[in-house]
C-alpha positions as CSV (number, residue, x, y, z in Angstrom):
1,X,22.8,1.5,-16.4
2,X,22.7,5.0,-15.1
3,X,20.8,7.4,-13.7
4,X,19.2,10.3,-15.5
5,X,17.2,13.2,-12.9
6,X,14.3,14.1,-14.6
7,X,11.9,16.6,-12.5
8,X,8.7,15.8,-11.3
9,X,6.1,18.1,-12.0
10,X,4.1,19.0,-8.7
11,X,0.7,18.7,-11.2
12,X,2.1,14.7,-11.4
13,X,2.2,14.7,-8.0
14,X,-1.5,15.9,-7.0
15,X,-2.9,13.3,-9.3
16,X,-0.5,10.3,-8.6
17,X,-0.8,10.4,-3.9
18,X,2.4,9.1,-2.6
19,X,0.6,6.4,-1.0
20,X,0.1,3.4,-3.1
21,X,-3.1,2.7,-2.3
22,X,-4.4,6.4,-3.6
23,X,-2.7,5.9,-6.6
24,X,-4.1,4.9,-9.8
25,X,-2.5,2.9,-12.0
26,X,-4.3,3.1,-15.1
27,X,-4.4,6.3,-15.0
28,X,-1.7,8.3,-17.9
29,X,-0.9,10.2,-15.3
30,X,0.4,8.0,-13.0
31,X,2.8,6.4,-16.3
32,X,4.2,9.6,-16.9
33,X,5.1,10.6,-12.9
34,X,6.9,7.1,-13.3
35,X,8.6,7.7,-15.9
36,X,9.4,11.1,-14.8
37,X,10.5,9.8,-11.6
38,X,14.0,10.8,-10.6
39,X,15.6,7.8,-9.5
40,X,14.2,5.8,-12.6
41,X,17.4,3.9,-14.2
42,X,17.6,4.6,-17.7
43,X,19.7,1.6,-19.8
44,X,22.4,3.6,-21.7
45,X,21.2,1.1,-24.7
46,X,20.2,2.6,-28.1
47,X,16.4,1.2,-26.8
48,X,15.1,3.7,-24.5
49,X,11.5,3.3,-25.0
50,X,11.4,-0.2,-24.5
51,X,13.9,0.0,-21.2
52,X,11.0,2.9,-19.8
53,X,8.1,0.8,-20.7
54,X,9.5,-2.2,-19.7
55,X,10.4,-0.7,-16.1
56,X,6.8,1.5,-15.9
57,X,5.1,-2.1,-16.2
58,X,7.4,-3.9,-13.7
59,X,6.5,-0.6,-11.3
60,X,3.0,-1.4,-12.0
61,X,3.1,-5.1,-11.3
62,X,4.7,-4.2,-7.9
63,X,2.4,-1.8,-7.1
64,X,-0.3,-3.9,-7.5
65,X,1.5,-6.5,-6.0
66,X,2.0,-4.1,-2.6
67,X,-2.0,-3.7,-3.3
68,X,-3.0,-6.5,-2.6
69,X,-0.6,-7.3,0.6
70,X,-2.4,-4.3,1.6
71,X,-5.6,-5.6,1.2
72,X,-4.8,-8.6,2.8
73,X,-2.8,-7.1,6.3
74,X,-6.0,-4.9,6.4
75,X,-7.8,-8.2,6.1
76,X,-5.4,-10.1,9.0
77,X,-5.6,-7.0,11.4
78,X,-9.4,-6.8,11.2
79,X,-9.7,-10.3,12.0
80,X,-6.8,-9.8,15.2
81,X,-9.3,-6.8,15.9
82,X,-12.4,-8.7,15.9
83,X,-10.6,-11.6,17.8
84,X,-9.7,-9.0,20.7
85,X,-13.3,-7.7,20.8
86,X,-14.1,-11.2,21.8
87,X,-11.4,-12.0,24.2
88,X,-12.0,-8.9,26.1
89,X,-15.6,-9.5,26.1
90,X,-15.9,-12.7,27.3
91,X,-13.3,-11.2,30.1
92,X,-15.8,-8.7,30.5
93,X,-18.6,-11.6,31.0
94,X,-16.6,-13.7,33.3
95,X,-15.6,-10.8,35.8
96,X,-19.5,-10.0,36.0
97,X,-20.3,-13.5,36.9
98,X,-17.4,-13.4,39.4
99,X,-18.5,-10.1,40.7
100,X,-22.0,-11.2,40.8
101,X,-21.4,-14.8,42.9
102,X,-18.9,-12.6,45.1
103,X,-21.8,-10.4,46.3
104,X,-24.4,-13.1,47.0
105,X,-21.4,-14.0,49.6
């Protein structure tokens, strides 16, 4: 396998974000800044076309795959978030009611 640099255009780049989740797989675009991409090993077999498409889909597959543990940490740390909104609350609650007996005192 080796290596072949092929630039990225910066017009790729505008319409393909960095961040996975801004980037849109279907979209032509996003295939051809993937298989424009630099690092992109390229089989030194006589079948290039099927080594690129073969690797643009795994990318995809991944990508979708990073999706959707997105998703899902967003999912865990909203719950964690909600979870702290009620512990500090009923702290909240339970230094009132100590407060309040503490001043009838």
């Amino acid at each position: 396998m080796t290596y072949v640099p092929v630039p990225l255009l910066a017009s790729d780049i505008n319409h393909c974000a960095i961040m996975f989740s801004e980037c849109d797989e279907e979209s032509p675009v996003s295939i051809e800044a993937l298989v424009r991409s630099p690092s992109l090993p390229i089989h030194s077999s006589s079948n290039h076309a099927t080594s690129l498409w073969t690797i643009v889909m795994r990318l995809q597959n991944e990508i979708k795959t990073l999706r959707l543990d997105v998703k899902n940490l967003q999912l865990q740390l909203n719950e964690e978030k909600q979870e702290r909104t009620l512990a500090i609350a009923a702290l909240q609650s339970k230094n009132i009611l100590k407060d309040a007996k503490e001043s009838k005192c």
